[in-house]
C-alpha positions in Angstrom: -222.8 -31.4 27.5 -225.3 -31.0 30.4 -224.1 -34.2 32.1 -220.6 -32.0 32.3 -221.7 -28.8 34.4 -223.1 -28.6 38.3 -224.8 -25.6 39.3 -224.0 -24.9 42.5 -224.9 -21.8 45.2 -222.8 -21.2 48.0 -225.0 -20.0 51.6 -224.8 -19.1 54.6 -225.1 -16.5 57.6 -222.9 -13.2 57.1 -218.9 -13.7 57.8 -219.0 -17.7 57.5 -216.7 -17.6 55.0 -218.5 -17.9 51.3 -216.0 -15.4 49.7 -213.1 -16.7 51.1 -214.0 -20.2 50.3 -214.6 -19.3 47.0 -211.7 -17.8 46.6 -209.8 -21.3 47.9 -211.7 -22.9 45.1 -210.8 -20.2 42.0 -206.8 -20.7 43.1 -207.1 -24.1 43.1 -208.6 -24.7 40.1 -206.0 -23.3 38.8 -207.6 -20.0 37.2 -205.0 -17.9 38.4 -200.7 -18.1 37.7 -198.3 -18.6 40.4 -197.0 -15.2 40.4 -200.3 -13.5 39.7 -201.3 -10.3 42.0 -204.8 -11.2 42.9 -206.6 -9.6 45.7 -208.3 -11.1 49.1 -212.1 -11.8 48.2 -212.0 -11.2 44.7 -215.6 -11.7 44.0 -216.4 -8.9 46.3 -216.0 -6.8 43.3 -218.1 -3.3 44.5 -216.2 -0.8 46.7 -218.8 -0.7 49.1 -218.4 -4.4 49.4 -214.6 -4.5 50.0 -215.0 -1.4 52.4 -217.8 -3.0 54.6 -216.3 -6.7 54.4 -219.4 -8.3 53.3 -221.6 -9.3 50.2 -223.8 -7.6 48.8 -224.7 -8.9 45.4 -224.6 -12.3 44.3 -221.7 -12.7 41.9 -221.0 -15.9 39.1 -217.5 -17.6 38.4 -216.6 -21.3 37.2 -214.3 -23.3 37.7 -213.2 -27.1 35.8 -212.7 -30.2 37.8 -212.0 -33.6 35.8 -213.7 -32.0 32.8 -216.8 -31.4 34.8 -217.8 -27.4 34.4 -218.9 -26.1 37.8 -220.6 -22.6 38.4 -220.6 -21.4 41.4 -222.9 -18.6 42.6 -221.4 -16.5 46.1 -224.2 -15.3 47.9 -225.0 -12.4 50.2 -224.7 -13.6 54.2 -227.0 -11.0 55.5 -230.8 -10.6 56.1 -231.6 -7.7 54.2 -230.1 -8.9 50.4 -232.3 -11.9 50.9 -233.9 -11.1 47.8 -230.1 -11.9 46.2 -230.1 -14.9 48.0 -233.9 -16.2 46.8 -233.5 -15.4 43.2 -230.2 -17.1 43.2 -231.2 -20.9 44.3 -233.6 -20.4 41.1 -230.5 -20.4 39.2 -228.8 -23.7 40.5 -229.3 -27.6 41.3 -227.5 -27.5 44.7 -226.2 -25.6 47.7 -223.1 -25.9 49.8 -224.3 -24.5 53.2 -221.7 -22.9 55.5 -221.5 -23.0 59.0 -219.1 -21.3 61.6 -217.5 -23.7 63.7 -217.4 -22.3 66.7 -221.0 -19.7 66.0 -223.4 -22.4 64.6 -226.3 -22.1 62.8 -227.7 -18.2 63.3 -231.2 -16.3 61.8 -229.9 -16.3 58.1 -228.7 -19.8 58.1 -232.3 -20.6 58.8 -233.5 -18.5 56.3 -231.2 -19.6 53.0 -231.7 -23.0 54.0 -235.5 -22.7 54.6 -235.4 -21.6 50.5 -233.4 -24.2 49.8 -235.1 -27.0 51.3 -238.2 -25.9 49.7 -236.8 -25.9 46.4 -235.7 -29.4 47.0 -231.8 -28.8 46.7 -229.6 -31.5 47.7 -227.3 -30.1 50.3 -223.6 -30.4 51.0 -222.6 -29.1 54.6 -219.7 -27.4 55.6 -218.5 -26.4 59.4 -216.2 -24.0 58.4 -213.1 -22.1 60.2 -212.4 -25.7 62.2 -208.7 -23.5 63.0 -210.7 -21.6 65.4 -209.6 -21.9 69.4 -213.4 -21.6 70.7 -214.5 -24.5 67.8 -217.3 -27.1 68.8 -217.6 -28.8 65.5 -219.8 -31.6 67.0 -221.9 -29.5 68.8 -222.5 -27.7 65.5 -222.7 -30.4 63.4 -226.2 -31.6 66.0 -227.2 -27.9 65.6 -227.3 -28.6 62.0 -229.3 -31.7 62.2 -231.7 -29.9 65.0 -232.5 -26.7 62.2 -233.4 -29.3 59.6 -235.2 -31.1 61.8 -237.0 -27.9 62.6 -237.6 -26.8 59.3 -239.4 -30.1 58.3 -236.9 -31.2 56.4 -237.7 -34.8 54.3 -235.6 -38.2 55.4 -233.8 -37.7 52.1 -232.7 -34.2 52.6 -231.2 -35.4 56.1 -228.8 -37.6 54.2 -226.0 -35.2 53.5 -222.5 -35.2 53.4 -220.2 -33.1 56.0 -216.8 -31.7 55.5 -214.9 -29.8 58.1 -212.9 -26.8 56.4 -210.3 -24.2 56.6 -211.3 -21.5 53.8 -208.4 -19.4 54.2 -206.0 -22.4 54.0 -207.7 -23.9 51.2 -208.6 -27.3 52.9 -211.3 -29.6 53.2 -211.6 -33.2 55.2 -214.4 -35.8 55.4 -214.2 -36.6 59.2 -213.4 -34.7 62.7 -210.6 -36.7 63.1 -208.7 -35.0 60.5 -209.6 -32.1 60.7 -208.2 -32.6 64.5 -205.4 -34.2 63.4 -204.6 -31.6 60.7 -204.1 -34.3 57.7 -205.9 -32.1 54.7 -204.0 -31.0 52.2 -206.0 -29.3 49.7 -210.2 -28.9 48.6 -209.9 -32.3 46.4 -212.7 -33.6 48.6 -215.0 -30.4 48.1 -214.8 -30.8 44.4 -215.2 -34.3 44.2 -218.5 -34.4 46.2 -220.3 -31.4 44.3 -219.6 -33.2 41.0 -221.0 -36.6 43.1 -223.8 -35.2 45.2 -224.9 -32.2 42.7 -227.0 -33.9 40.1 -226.9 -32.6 36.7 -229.3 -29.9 35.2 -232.7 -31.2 34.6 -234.4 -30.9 31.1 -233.9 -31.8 27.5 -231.4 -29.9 24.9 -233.5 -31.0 22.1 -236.9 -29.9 23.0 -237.6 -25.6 22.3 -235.0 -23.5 24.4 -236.2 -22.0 27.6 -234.3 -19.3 30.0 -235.0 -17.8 33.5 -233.5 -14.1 34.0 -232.8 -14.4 37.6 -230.0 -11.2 37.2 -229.5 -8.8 34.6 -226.2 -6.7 34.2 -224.9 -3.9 31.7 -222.4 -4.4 28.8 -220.7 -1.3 27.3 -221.1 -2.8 24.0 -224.4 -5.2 23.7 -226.6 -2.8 26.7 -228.9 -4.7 29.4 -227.2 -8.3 30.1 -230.0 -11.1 31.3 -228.6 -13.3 33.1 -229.6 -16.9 34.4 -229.7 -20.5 33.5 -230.8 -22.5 30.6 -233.0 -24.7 31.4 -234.2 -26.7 28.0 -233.0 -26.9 24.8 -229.9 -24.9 22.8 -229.5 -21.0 22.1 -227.6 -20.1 19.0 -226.6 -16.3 18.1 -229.6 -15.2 15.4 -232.2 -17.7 16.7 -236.1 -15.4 16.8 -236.6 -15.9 20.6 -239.8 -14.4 22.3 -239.4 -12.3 25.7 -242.4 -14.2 28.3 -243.4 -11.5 30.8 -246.4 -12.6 33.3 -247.1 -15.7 30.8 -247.8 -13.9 27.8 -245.5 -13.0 24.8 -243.9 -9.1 25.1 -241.8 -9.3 21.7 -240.0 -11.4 19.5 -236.6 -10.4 18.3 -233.4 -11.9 17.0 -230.4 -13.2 20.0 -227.3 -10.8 19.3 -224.8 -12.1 21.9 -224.4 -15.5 24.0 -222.0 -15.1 27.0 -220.8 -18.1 29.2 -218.7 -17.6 32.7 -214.8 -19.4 32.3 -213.5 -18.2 35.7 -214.1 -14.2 36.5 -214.7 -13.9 32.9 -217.4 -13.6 30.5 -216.5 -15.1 27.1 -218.1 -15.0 24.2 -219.8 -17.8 22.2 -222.0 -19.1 19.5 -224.4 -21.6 20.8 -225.0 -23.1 24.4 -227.0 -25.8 25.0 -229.0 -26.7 28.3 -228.0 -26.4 31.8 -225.5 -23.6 31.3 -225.6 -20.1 33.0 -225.6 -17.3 30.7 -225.5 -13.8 29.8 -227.4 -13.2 26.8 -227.5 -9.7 25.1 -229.9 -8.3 22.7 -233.5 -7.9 24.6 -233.6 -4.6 26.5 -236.4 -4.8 27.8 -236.1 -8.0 29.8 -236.7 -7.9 33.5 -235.5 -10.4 36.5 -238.7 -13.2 36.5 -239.3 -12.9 32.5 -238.6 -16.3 30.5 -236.7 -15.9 26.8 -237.6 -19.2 24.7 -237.8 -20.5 21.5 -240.6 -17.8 19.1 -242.0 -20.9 17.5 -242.9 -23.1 20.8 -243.0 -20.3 23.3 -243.5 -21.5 27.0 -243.2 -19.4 30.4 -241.2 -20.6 33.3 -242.6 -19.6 36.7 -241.3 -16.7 38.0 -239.1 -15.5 40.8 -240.9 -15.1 43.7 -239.4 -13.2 46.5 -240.5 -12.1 50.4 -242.3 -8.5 50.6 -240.3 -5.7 52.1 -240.7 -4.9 55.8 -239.5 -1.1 55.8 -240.1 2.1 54.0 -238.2 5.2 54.1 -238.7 8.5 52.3 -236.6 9.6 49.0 -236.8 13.2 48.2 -235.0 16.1 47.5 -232.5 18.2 49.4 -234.5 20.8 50.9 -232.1 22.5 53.1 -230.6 25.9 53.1 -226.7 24.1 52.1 -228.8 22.5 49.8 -226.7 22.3 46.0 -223.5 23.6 47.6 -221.8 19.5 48.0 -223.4 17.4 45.0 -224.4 17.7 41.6 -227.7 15.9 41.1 -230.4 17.5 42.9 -233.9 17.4 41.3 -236.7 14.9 42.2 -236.6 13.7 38.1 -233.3 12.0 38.2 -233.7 10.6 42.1 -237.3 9.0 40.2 -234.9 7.3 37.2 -232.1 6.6 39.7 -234.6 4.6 42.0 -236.2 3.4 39.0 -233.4 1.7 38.0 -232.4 0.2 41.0 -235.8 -1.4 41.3 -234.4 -3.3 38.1 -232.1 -4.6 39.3 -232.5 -5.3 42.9 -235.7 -7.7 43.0 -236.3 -6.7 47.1 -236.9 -2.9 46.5 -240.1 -1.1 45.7 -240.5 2.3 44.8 -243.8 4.0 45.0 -244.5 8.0 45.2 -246.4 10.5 47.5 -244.5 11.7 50.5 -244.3 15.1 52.1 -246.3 18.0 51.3 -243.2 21.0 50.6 -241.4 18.0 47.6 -242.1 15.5 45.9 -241.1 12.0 47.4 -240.9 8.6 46.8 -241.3 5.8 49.3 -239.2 3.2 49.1 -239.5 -0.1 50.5 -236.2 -2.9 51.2 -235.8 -5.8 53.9 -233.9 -3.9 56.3 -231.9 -0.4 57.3 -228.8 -1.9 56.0 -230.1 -2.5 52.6 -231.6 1.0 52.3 -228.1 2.4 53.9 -226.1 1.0 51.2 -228.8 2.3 48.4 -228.2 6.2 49.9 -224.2 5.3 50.1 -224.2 4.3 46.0 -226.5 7.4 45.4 -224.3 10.2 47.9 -220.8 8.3 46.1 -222.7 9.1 42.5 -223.1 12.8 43.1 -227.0 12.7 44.5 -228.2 15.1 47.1 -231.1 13.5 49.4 -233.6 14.1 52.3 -234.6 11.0 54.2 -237.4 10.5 56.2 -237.2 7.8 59.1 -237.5 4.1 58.5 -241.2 2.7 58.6 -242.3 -0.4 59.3 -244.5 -2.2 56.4 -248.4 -2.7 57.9 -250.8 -5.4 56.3 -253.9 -7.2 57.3 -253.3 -11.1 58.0 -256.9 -12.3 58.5 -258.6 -8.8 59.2 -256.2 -7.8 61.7 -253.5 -5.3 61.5 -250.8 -6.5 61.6 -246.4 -5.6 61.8 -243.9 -7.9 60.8 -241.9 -10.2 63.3 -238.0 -10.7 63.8 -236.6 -13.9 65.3 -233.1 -12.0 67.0 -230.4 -14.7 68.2 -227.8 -12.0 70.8 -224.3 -13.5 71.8 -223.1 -11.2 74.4 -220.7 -11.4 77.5 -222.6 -12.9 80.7 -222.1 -9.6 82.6 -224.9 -7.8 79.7 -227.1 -9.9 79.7 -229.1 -8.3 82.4 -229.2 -4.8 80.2 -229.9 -6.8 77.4 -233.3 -8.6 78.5 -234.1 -5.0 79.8 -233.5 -3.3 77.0 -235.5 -5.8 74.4 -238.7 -6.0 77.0 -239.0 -2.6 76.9 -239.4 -3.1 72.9 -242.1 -5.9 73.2 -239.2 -8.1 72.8 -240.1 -12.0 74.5 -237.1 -13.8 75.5 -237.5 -18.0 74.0 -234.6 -19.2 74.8 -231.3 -18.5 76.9 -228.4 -20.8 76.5 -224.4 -20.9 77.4 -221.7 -22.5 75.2 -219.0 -21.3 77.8 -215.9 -18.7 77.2 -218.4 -16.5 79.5 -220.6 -15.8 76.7 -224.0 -16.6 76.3 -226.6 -16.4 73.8 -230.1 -15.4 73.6 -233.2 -16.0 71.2 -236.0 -13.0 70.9 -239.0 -12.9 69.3 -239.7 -8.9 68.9 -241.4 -6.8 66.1 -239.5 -5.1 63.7 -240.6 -1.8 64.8 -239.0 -2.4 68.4 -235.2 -2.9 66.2 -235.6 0.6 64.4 -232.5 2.6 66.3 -231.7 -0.1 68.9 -228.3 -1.7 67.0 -226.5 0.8 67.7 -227.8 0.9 71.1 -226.8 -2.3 71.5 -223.4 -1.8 70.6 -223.1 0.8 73.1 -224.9 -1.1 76.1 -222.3 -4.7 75.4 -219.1 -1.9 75.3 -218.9 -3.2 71.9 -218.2 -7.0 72.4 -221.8 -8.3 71.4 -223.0 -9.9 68.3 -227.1 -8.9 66.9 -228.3 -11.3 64.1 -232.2 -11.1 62.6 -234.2 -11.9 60.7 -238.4 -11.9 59.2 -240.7 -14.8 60.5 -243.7 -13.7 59.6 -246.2 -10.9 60.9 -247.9 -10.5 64.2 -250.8 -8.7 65.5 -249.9 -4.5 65.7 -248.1 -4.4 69.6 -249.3 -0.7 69.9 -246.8 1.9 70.9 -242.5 1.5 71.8 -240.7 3.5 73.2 -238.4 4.9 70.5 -235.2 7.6 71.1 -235.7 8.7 75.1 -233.4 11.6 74.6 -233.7 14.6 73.2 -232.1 16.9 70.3 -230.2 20.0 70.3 -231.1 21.8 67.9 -229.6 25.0 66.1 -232.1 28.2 66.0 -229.7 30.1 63.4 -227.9 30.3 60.6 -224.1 30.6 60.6 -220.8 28.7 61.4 -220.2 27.0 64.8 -217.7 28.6 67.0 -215.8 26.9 70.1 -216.8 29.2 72.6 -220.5 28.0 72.3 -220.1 24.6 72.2 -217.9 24.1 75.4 -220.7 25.7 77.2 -223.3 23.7 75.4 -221.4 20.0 76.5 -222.5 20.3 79.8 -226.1 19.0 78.2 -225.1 16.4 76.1 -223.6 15.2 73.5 -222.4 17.5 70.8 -222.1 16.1 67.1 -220.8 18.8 65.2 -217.1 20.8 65.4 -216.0 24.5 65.4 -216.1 25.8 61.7 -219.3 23.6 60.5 -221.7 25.3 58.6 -225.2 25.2 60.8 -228.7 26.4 59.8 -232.6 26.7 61.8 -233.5 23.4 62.9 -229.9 21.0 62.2 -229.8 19.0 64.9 -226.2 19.4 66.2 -226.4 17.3 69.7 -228.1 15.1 72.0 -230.0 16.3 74.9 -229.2 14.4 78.3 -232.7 14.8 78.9 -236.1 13.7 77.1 -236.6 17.6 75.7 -235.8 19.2 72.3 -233.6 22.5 73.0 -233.1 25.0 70.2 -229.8 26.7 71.3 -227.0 28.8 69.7 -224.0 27.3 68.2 -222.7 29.9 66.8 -222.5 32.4 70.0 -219.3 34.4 70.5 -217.6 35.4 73.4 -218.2 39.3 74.6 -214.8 41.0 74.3 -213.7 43.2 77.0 -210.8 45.6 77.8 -209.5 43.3 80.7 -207.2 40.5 79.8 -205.5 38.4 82.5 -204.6 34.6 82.3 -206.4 33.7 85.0 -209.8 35.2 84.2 -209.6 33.3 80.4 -211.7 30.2 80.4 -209.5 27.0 78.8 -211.7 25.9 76.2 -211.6 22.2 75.3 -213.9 20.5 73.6 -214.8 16.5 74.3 -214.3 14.8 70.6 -218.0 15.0 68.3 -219.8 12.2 67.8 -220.2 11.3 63.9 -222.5 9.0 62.9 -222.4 6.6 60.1 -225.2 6.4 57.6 -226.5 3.3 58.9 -226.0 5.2 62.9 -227.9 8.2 61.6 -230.4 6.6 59.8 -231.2 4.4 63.2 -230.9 7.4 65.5 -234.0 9.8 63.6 -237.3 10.2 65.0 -240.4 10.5 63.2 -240.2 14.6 63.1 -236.7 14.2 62.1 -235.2 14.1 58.5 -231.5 12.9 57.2 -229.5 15.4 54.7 -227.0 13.2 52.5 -225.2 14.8 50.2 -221.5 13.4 48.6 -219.8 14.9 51.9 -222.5 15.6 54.7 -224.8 13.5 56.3 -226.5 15.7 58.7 -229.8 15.2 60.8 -232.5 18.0 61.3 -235.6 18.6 62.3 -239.0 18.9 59.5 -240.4 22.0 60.8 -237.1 24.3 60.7 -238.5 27.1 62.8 -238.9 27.3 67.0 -242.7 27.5 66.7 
């Protein structure tokens, strides 16, 4: 049976194309009827995944090609669920690695197929979206070579195969020439080089059975789900299997359910036998890295090793006046078990406690503000109310010296912002490596700068390129603490009373900035409702009326209209804080204000 199933990972940078190529694959394959009413990326199967147009958790289907069984993995694209991305290639025997054809290779193609390399998976390359008017497939395709090059790769590794694809037309060629010519039809190719160039799952179904969990899910009607592959040996429903955590036996207990993947689905069944992924049900207490094997030979496999985190941020309860008045889950107990859990589950974040002095807190540490902004969005969407302290950078010592961790940044901006660009990431410690043009007018730039100097610059930077840039990053390593940067250089407004704002105030408040909050919105001591245009905090009144008196006359009556508030986003707001600044999220609100909540 194991010579009939390729394990395969699909990787790449963010918005190459995995889902949609995936999708390609699951029509063609013929999982789906004619007439059926699928939906566009249907492995994205998380709401905040369809609503932000990117991956977030890596997600298992299959799919049958000339009786070969092929499971394919679709991985996250960006930086910060690189922990998805790293337990993943534990799970398979081969990666298809996605490129863009016209965008190249960027920070997280580096990274996924650093991981892969390492784990000596062969590799099958695809230069994706060949359709595109601004594509340089060649160009790419010596990119390609250059990164593996770069990353040390061995003479054998260099050997793999190309194909040039359309994911959203469902079509994959060997050579340029077709794909210029337009001659593919269909993904025949694709399928018939991962059953050629994957090699079947190593190991031996007749020695004692031995599983990774590399994911765990939740069943309804069987509990926790452990997911991974089965590296040695069969599983049968009833076999006395022992749960391996850090090398040493936890328990021994019966297997109650077997689960293999036919399509979208899970299906039941009552024995697999190596080289299969699986869901198997029955041990509750098994964790992502444990090993499940046979209770008469028990053996560990090594476990799943995965980069530290490189930001903190604080969890603790809503302690403003509004608190209670928007969510339903407010005490520090169940924001403990809720982030609890998710450290389960999600093999990049750590929770640990201790935090400010008026709550208790919890620190909690992910790759990256987009990874801890999609945490708050699942909690705020489950009914949790929240005070979040400002990102933090992780500190170690490397070699008795303090040291920050360090971001490679590759910018592709319009040639007329490059100038505020440079500016902009010197005056974060950022150092410039290389500056290159591919023509259109755009040109790219690579930047070496600590994390620390990133913290509230994206949006920043979308403001500075009017919108039209593109900001990719990701960890390289640490580097020596850079001392102090230069964080927000403009002030707050900030409200020094409770009430409701009124118009009337804030037209004469615009004149000094920006103004993030509307007539009618509940304020309170120390909520931050606008941006000074200069470097000063300003407690002012939002909620001032005007003084009536007995003469009315058109031409004495002020026309008040107000210039349209600036929201943030959770990610925006959770960039813009300073240190002495905290975040209130509850299921309707996200609103920034100050620590100390008082003038003096």
């Amino acid at each position: 049976m194991d010579k009939n199933i390729r394990n395969a990972a699909i990787i790449a940078h963010v918005d190459h194309g995995k889902t949609t190529l995936v999708d390609a694959m699951l029509w063609q394959s013929g999982l789906f009827r004619d007439n059926q009413q699928v939906r566009e990326r249907v492995m994205d199967s998380m709401d905040l995944e369809r609503e932000k147009g990117i991956t977030i958790m890596a997600k298992n289907t299959s799919i049958v090609y000339g009786g070969v069984k092929i499971n394919i993995v679709d991985t996250p694209g960006h930086a910060d669920f690189g922990g998805e991305v790293e337990r993943t290639l534990t799970m398979v025997d081969g990666v298809l690695l996605l490129v863009d054809a016209a965008e190249g290779p960027l920070p997280q193609t580096r990274f996924v197929l650093q991981k892969a390399l390492a784990l000596r998976l062969p590799v099958i390359c695809i230069i994706n979206k060949i359709d595109r008017p601004d594509r340089r497939p060649a160009e790419v395709l010596n990119e390609i070579y250059d990164l593996f090059i770069d990353l040390d790769a061995e003479e054998a590794q260099l050997e793999f195969p190309v194909f040039y694809t359309n994911a959203k037309a469902g079509v994959a060629v060997r050579s340029l020439e077709e794909a210029e010519r337009g001659l593919g039809k269909d993904l025949e190719p694709l399928f018939k080089a991962m059953v050629e160039y994957i090699p079947e799952p190593p190991g031996d179904p007749r020695k004692p059975s031995q599983f990774l969990v590399t994911s765990l899910d939740w069943s309804d009607y069987v509990g926790r789900l452990a997911i991974g592959p089965l590296r040695r040996g069969t599983l049968k429903v009833g076999d006395e299997v022992a749960l391996m955590k850090n090398g040493e036996i936890f328990l021994k207990s019966p297997l109650k359910t077997i689960y293999t993947y036919d399509g979208l689905k899970r299906v039941e069944t009552r024995e697999a036998r190596q080289g299969d992924i699986l869901s198997l049900g029955g041990l509750p207490d098994a964790f992502i890295g444990d090993t499940i094997c046979d209770a008469e030979a028990p053996e560990a496999l090594p476990p799943v090793v995965v980069d530290e985190p490189t930001l903190t941020m604080e969890f603790a309860v809503n302690s403003s006046p509004l608190a209670g008045k928007e969510g339903a889950i407010l005490t520090s107990r169940k924001i403990k078990e809720r982030l609890e859990k998710e450290a389960l589950f999600n093999v990049s974040i750590r929770v640990s406690g201790g935090g400010v002095p008026d709550a208790e807190s919890y620190q909690v540490g992910a790759r990256g503000e987009l990874q801890l902004a999609v945490l708050v969005e699942t909690m705020r969407r489950e009914s949790f109310e929240l005070t979040l302290g400002a990102p933090r950078i992780v500190v170690r010592e490397v070699d008795g010296v303090l040291s920050e961790p360090l971001e490679l940044c590759v910018i592709d901006v319009p040639e007329e912002y490059v100038g505020v660009v440079t500016e902009k990431m010197s005056a974060r410690r950022g150092q410039i490596l290389k500056l290159s043009n591919h023509g259109q007018g755009r040109a790219r730039l690579e930047v070496k700068i600590p994390t620390r100097g990133l913290i509230g610059y994206r949006g920043q930077f979308l403001t500075d390129t009017r919108g039209t840039g593109l900001f990719n990053s990701l960890n390289i390593g640490h580097i020596p603490h850079q001392g102090p940067i230069r964080g927000r250089s403009n002030g707050a407004l900030i409200s020094d009373r409770k009430g409701v704002a009124v118009t009337y105030a804030l037209y004469h408040l615009q004149p000094r900035g920006f103004i993030f909050i509307s007539p009618g919105d509940p304020v309170y001591p120390g909520l931050v409702i606008g941006e000074n245009s200069r470097p000063e905090d300003i407690w002012v009144n939002p909620c001032k009326e005007k003084k009536l008196t007995n003469i009315r006359a058109s031409g004495t009556d002020e026309a008040l209209r107000l210039t349209p508030p600036r929201r943030f986003s959770l990610e925006d707001a959770i960039s813009y804080m300073r240190e002495d600044e905290v975040l209130e999220v509850t299921p309707k609100s996200v609103r920034l204000r100050k620590r100390k909540m008082t003038p003096n």
